[in-house]
Each structure stands twice: as structure tokens, then as C-alpha cells.
N, C-alpha and C positions, 0 to 999 in steps of 0.2 A: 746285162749292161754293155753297152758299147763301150768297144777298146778308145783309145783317145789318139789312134787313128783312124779310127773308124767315125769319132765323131769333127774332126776337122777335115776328113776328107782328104787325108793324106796318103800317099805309097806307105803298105807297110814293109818297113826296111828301117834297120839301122841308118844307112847312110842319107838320113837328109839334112837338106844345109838350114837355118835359122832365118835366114830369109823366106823361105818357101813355106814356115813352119810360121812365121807370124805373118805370110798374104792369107796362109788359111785360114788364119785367127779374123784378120779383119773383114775377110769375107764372110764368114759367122758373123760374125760382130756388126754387121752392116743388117744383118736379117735381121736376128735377135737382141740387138741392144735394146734393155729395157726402155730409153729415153723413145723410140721409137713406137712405144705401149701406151705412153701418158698418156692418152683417152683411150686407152682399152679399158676394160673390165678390170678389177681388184687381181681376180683371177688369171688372166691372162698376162696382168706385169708380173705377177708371183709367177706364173710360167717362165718367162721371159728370162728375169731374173735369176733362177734356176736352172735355165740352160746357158745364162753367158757363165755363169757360176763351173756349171761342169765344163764349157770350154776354155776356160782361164786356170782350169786344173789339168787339163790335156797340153795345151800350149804348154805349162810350165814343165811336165811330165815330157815333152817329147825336146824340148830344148836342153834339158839337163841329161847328157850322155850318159849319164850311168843311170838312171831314172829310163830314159828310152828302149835301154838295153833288156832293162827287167821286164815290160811294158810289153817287149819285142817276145821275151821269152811266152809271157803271159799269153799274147793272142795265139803261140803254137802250143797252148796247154805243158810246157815245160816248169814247172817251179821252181821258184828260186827261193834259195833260206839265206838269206843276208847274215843269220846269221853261222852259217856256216865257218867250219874251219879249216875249210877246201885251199889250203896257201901253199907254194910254195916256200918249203922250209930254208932257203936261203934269202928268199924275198923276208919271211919272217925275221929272222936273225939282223938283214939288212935294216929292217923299221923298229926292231927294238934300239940296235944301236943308234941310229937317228933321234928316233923320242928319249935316250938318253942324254944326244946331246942338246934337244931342245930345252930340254927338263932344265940344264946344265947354265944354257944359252940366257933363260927366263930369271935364273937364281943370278945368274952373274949383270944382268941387264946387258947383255952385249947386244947389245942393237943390230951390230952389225953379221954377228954370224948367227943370232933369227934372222936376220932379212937373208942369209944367202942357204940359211937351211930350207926357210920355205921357197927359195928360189928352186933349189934343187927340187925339191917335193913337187913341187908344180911340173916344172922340164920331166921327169921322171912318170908324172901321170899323165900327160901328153901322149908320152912315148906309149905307155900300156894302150892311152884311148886307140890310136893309132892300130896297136896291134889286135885292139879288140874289134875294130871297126875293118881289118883285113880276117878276120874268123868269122865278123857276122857275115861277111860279101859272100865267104866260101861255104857257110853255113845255112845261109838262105836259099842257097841253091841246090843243097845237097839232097841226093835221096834220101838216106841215111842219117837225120838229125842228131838221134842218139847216139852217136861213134865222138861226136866231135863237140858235146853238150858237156862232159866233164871239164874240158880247156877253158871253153867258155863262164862255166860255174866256179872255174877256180879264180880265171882273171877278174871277173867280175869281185869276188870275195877282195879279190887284188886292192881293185880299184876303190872298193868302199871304204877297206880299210886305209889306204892312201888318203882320201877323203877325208874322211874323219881326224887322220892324224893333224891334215893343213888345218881344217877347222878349228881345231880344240890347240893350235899353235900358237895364237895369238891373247 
């Protein structure tokens, strides 16, 4: 199966911007929109339909940064275990006591320090994308992939669990 940059015709790289990532979409999108099929064969808009199908899962796949990352890892046969428990043990320490004070936050309805816990969480996973997006730059160029694949495995574990934490905040 084709990576999903392989099938929008994209660089593969971390670093691409969301605009470059949705001309590719509608330039697919322009082939294979199924509305484009309505007198084709039964078979040929089930085609159709099946390939905007996997390109509207590649687009959403290479737009979503941590989604991109694994994706990234993926097409260099690297695996990734999401559910790993590859963290840094102060970054840990750091998200427990945060999800206690969300926990805290939600029991007392303080509206306002959830609105500035997830504010932090957000600025805070910015910061990591940033520095994951300065590992994949030095990582994609390296001879040596494996030397520098643990950082990466562990920020990523980083980032998902950052993820998760905003998600399930509300």
C-alpha cells in the first residue's frame, strides 16, 4: 500500500506546510472526484470513490503532526508503539501534576484555570512539535537513522500523551 505521501504526491518530509498538503488533495481531487464518474460504470465510481476515500485519509494523516510523524517513521520501516512508555520521567511527573489539576479544575467548575491549563498544554505542545520538527530536519538527513530514533520515539510518546491529555480536558 501506498504511504500517504506517496499517494498525494507529496515530499516525504516532516516539514510540510498545510497549504501544499491540501493543493495536493485537490489536485487528486480534481482526477478522481467521484462526481466526475457519474456516467462511468457502477465499477468505475466504486473506484473513484475509493481512491478519494484513501486520499481524504492521507490529507488528514499528513495535516495532523503527530499523525505525519508516525507516517514519516512508517515509510523508513521505523515503528512506532504509541503505546510506548519511552517519556521522559520529569515530563511525566510534569503531566501527572497537571491532569491533577485539571481533575481539580473540572470538580471545582473553575472555568477559568481549565481555560489557562489547556492554554498551557497547547503553548507547551507547540513547543515539543517545534522541536520534533528540528529532529526530523536532522534526522532525515542523517546517515545513521538509528542513533537518533530513540529521541524521536520518546518525543513522539511525548506528544501523544500531551494530546490525549488536551483531548480528554474538556
Amino acid at each position: 500500500m501506498a504511504s500517504a505521501f506517496e499517494l498525494l504526491g507529496v515530499p516525504v518530509t516532516f516539514n510540510l506546510n498545510e497549504s501544499d498538503i491540501n493543493a495536493a488533495l485537490r489536485s487528486v481531487g480534481l482526477q478522481w472526484h467521484p462526481d466526475r464518474f457519474a456516467c462511468a460504470s457502477a465499477a468505475e465510481r466504486e473506484h473513484a470513490e475509493e481512491q478519494m476515500a484513501e486520499f481524504n485519509v492521507a490529507h488528514a494523516t499528513l495535516c495532523d503532526p503527530l499523525r505525519r510523524a508516525i507516517a514519516l517513521l512508517d515509510v523508513f520501516s521505523c515503528p512506532y508503539d504509541h503505546n510506548g512508555v519511552n517519556a521522559d520521567p520529569e515530563f511525566l511527573m510534569d503531566m501527572l501534576e497537571i491532569k491533577e489539576q485539571l481533575h481539580d479544575a473540572k470538580q471545582n467548575n473553575d472555568s477559568t484555570v481549565l481555560n489557562k491549563l489547556i492554554f498551557d498544554l497547547r503553548k507547551r505542545e507547540q513547543h515539543e512539535l517545534e522541536q520534533l520538527a528540528r529532529l526530523f530536519t536532522a534526522w532525515e538527513t542523517a546517515n545513521n537513522r538509528s542513533q537518533d530514533l530513540p529521541q524521536l520515539q520518546q518525543l513522539l510518546n511525548q506528544l501523544h500523551y500531551l494530546d490525549r491529555t488536551i483531548e480528554t480536558s474538556f
